[in-house]
N, C-alpha and C positions, 0 to 999 in steps of 0.2 A: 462483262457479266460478273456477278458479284456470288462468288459462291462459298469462299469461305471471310468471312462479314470483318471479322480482329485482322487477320492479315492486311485484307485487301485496306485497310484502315490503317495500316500503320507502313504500307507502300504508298500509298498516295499522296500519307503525310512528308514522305520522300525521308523519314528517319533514318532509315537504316545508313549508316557510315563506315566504308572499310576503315579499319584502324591498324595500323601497326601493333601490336601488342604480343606478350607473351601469356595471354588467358589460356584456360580450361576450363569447362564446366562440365561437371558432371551432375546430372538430375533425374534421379531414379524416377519410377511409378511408387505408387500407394503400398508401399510395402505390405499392410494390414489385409490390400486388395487381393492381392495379389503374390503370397509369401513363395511361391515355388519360381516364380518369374523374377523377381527382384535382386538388384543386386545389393541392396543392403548389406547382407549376410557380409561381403569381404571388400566395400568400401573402407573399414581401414587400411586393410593391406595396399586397396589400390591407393588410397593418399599416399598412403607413408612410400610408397613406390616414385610416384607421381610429384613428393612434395621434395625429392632430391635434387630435381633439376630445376634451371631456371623457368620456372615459370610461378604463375599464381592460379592457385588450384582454389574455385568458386564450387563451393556444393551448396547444392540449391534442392533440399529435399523437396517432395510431395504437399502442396498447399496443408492438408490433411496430417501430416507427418510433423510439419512446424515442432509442435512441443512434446513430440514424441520422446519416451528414454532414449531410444537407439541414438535420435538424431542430438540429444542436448550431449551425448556419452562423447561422439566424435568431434564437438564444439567445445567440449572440454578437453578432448585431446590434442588437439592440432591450436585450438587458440592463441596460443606461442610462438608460431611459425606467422613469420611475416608475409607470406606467402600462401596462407589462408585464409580466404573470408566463408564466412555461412552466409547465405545470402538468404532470407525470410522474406524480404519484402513482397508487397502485393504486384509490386509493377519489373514484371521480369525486363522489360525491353534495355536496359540500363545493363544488365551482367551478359544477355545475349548477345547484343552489339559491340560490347566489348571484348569477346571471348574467341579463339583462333578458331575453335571447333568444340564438338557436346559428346559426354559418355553418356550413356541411359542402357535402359535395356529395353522393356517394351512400352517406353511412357510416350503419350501421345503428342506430348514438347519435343520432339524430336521433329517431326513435321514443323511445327510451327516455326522451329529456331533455320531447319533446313530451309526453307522459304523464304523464308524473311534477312537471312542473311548469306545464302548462299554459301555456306561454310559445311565442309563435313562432320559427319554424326555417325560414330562407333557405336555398334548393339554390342550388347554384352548379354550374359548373363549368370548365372548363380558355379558355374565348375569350375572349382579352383585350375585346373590345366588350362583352362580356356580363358581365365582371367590372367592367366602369367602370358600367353600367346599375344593378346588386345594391350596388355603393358609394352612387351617386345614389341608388335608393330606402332605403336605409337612412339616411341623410342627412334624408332627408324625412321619414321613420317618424320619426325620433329628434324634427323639426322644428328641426330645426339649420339654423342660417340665417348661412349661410359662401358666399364665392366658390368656386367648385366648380373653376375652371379652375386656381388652385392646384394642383389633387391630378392635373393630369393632364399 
């Protein structure tokens, strides 16, 4: 049965590939949508959190958010770090497939990426306490073994 139509489209194309890799993606909702849900507001903090360890931190804002201030401010900040891409493109299957696991908060890419690549997906949202807790346990998932009071 064919019930959700993009998926089942790009399992059959048999795409999806575990990879080895040290990706993250994080990819909010419509910030604009949705301002009290989103985690925009302390996305820098979680890069700059996120962008100490070994990995490569892919933010993938809201198709809608593309050329937003918020989103050019943080491509301007982080552009420097080898370890950063903004990923715009129209074809996400390329940073999802690639990526260990996905931050979001209540964007509907979080099914899509959960499905299709069988990798875990962290909700978050907007309380700064809540956002230092989703760092610390990603930290611990990864088993990365750092002073944590650094990142705060």
């Amino acid at each position: 049965m064919d019930y959700y139509p993009k998926l089942n489209y790009l399992l059959n194309k048999n795409l999806v590939r575990k990879k080895i890799n040290r990706n993250i993606i994080i990819a909010p909702t419509d910030f604009n949508g949705f301002p009290k849900l989103t985690i925009q507001p302390y996305l820098e903090t979680l890069i700059k959190n996120l962008i100490k360890i070994d990995y490569k931190i892919i933010y993938r804002p809201h198709p809608s958010n593309v050329k937003e201030k918020k989103v050019l401010a943080l491509e301007k900040n982080f552009k420097n770090f080898k370890n950063f891409k903004l990923d715009t493109s129209s074809n996400y299957f390329n940073s999802y497939s690639s990526s260990n696991f996905m931050i979001t908060d209540i964007s509907g890419t979080a099914y899509t990426y959960a499905f299709l690549t069988k990798n875990p997906v962290f909700f978050s949202h907007q309380m700064k306490k809540k956002l230092k807790i989703l760092t610390i346990r990603i930290l611990v998932i990864l088993k990365i073994e750092i002073k944590l009071e650094k990142f705060f």
